[in-house]
Z-matrix of the N, CA and C atoms (Angstrom, degrees):
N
C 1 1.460
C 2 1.529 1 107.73
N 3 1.708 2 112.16 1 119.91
C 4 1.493 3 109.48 2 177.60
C 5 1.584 4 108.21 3 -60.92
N 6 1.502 5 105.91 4 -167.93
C 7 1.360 6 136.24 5 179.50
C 8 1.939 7 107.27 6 -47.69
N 9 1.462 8 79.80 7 -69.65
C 10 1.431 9 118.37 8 -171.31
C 11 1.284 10 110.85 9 -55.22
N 12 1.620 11 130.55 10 -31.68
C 13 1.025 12 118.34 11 179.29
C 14 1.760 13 114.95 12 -104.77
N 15 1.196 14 106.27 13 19.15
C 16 1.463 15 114.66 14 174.85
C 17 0.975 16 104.14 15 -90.42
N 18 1.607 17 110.44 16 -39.95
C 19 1.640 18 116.88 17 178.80
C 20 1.351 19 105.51 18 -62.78
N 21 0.995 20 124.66 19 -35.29
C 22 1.592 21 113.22 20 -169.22
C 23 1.481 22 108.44 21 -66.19
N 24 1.597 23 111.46 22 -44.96
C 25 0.721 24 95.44 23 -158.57
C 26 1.826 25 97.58 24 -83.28
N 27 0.635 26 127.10 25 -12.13
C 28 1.265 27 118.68 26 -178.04
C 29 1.354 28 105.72 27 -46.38
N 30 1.317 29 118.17 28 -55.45
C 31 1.563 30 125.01 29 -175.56
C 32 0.815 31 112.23 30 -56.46
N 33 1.628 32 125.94 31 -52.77
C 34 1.602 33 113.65 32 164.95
C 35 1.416 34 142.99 33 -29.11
N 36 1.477 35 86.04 34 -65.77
C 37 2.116 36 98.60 35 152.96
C 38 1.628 37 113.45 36 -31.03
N 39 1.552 38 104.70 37 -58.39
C 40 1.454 39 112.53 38 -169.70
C 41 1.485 40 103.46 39 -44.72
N 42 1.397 41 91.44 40 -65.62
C 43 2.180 42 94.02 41 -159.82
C 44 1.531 43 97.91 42 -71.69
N 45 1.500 44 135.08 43 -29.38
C 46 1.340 45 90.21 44 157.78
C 47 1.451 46 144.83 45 -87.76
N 48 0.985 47 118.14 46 -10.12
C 49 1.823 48 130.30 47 156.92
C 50 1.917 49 93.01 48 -54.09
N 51 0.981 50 135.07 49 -50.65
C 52 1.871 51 122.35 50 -170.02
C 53 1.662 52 93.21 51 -66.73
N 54 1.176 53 117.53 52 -42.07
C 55 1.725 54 117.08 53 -169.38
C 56 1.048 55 103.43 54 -56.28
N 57 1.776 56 122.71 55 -60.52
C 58 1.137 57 142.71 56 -156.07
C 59 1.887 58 104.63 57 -79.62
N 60 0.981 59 140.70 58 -37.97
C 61 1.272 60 149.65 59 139.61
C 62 1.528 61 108.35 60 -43.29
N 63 0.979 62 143.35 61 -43.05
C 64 1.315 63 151.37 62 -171.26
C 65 1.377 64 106.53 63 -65.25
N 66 1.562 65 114.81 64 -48.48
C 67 1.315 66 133.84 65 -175.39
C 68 1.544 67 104.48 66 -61.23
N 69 1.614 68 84.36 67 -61.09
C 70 2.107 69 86.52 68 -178.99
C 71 1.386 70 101.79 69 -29.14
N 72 1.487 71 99.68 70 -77.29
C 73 1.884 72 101.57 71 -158.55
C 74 1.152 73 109.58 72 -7.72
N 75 1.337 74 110.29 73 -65.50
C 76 1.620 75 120.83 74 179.38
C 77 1.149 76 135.20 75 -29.61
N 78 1.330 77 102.82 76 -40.11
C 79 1.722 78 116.54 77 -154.91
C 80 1.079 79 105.44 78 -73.54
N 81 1.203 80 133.49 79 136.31
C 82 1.813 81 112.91 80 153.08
C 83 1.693 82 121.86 81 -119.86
N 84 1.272 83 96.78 82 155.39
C 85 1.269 84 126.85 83 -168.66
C 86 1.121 85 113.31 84 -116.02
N 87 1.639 86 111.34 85 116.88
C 88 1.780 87 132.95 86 -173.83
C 89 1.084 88 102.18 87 -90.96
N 90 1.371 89 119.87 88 161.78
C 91 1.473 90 123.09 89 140.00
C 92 1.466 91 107.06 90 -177.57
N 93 1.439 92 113.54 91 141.50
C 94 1.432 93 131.05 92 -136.04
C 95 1.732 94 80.18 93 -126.10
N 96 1.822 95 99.34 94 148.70
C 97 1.664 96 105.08 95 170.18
C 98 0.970 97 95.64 96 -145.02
N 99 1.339 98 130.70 97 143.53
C 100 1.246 99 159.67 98 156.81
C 101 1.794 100 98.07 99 68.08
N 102 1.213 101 110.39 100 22.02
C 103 1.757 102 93.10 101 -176.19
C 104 1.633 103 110.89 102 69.87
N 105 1.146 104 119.87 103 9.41
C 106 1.135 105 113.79 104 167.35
C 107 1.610 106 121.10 105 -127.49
N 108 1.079 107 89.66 106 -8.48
C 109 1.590 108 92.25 107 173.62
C 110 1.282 109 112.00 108 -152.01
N 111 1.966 110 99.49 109 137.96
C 112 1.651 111 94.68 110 177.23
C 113 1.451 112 115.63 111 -142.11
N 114 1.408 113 126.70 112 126.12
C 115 1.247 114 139.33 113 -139.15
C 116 1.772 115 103.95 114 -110.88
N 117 1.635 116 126.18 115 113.58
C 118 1.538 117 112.49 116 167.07
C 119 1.668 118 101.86 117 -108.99
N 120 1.814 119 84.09 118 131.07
C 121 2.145 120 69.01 119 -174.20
C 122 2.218 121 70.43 120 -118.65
N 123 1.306 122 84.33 121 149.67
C 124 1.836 123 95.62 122 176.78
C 125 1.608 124 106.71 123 -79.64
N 126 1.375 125 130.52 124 178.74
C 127 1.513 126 133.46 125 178.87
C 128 1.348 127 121.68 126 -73.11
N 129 1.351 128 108.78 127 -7.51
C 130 1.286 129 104.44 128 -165.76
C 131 1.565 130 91.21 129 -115.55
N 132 1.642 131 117.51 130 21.78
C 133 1.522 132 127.09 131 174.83
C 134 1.237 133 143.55 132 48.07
N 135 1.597 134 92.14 133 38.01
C 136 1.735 135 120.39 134 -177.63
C 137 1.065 136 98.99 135 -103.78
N 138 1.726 137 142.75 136 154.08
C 139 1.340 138 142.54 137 -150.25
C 140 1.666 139 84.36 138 -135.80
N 141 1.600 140 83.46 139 114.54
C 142 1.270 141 122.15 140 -178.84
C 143 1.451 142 109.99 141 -68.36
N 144 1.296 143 135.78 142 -79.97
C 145 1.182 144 154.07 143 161.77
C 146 1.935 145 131.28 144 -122.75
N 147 0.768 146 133.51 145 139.50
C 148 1.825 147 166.19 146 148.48
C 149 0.940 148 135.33 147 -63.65
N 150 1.747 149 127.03 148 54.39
C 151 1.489 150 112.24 149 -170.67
C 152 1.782 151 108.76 150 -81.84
N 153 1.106 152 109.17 151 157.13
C 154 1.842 153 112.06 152 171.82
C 155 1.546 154 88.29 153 -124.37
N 156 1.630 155 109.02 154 119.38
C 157 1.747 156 94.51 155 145.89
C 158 1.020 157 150.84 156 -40.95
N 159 1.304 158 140.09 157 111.23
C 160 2.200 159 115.60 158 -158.60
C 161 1.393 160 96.53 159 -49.69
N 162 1.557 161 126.09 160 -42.29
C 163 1.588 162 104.01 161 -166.71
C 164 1.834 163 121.32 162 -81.08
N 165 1.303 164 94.58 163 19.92
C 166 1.607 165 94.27 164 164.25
C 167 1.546 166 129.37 165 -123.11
N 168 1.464 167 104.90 166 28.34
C 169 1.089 168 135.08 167 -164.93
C 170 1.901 169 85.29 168 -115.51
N 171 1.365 170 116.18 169 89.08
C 172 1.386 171 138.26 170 152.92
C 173 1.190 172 120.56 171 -167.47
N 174 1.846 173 102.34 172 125.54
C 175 1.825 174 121.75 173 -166.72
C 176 1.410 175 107.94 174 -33.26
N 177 1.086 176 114.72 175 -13.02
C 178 1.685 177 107.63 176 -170.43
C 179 1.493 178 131.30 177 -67.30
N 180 1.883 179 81.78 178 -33.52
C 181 1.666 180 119.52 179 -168.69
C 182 1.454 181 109.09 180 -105.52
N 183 1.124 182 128.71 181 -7.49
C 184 1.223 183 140.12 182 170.45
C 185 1.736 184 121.19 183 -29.81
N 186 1.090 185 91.26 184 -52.46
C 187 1.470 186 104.54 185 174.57
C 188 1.901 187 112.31 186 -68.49
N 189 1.123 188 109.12 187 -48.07
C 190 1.379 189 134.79 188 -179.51
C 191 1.786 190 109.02 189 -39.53
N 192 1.288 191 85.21 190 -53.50
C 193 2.058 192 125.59 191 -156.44
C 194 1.609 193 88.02 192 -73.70
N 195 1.822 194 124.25 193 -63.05
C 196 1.324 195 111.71 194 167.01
C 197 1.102 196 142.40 195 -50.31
N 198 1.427 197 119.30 196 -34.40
C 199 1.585 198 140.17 197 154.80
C 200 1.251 199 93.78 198 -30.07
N 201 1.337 200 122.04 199 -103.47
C 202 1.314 201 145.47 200 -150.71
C 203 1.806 202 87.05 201 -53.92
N 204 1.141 203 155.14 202 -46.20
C 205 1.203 204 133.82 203 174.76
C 206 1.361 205 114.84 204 -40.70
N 207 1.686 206 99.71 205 -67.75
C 208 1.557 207 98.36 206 -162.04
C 209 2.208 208 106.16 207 -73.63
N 210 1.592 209 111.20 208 2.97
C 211 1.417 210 112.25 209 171.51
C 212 1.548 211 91.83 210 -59.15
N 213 1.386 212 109.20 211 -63.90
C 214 1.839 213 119.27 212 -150.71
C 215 1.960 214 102.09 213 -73.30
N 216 1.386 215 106.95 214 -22.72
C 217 1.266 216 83.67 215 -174.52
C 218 1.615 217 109.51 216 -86.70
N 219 1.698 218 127.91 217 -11.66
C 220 1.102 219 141.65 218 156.78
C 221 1.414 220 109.95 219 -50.53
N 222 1.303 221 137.17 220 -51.33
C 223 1.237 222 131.55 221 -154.45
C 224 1.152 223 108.33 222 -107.86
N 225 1.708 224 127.26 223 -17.17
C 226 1.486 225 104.28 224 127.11
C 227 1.271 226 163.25 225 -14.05
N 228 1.818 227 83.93 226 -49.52
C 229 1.168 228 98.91 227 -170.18
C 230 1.424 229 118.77 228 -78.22
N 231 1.545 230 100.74 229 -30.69
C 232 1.492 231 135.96 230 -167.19
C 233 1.682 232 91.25 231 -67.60
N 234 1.820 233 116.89 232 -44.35
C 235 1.463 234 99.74 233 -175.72
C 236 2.159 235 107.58 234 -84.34
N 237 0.948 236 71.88 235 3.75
C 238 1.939 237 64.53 236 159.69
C 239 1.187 238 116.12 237 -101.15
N 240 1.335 239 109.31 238 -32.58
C 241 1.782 240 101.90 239 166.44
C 242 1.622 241 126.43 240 -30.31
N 243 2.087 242 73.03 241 -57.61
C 244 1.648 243 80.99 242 -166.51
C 245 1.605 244 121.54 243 -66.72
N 246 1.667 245 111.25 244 -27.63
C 247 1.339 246 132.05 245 -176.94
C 248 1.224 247 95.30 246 -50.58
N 249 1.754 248 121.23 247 -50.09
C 250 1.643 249 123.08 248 -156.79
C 251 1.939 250 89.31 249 -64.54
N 252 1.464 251 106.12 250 -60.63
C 253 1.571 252 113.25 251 -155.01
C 254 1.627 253 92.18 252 -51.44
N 255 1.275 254 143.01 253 -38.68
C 256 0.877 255 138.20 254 -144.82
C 257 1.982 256 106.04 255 -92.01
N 258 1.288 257 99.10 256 -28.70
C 259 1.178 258 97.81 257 160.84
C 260 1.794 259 133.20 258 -94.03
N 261 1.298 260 104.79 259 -2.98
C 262 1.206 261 120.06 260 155.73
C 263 1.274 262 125.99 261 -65.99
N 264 1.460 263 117.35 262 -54.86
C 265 1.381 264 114.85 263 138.85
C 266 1.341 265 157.93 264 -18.02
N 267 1.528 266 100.42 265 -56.91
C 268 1.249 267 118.23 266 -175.21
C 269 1.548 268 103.02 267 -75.81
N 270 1.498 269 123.93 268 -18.72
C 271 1.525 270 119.92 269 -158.15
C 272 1.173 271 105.54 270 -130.54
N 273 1.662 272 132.91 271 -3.58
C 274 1.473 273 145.57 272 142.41
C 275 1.009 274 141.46 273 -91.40
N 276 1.850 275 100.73 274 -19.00
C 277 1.218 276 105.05 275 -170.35
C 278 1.621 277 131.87 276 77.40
N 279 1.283 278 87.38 277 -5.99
C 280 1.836 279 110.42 278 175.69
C 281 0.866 280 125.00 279 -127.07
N 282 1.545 281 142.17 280 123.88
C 283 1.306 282 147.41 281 131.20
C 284 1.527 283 110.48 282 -2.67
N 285 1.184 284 129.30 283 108.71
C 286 1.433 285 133.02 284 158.97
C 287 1.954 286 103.10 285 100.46
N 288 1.250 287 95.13 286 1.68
C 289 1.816 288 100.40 287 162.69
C 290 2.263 289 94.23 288 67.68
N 291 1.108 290 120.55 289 -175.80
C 292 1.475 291 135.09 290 -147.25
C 293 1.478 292 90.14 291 -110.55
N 294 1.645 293 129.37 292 2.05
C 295 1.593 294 120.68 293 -175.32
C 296 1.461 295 92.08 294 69.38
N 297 1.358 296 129.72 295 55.43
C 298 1.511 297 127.68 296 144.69
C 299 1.172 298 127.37 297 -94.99
């Protein structure tokens, strides 16, 4: 394979890793803890929405209720990781994508 066609393809890789990244942003990713809380953070890992059940809304649990927020909005995050690595993969062939 010449010069020229590494380059190409390189670019190819490129615009689809920006498409395919592009898409993420979009996507969102739930995840619910204990039934009392349920967290959508979008792909591009801005927190979409925060529900609290009314019945887990008592001073007691307060502490409990934040936990479990910042659990779900972590492991969100953790499944966009994987969404990203996984499409890095799929379109480089590599773990950790070509540094595009």
């Amino acid at each position: 394979m010449n010069m020229q066609q590494l380059m190409m393809q390189a670019q190819k890789m490129k615009r689809e890793l920006e498409k395919a990244k592009a898409a993420l942003a979009e996507q969102e990713f739930e995840v619910s803890k204990g039934g009392a809380v349920k967290v959508v953070v979008l792909g591009n890992r801005t927190v979409k929405s925060i529900e609290i059940q009314d019945d887990a809304f008592n001073a007691d649990d307060k502490d409990m209720i934040q936990d479990m927020i910042a659990m779900a909005i972590n492991e969100a995050i953790e499944k966009i990781d994987e969404a990203e690595e996984e499409i890095n993969e799929r379109i480089t062939g590599q773990p950790g994508g070509m540094g595009f």
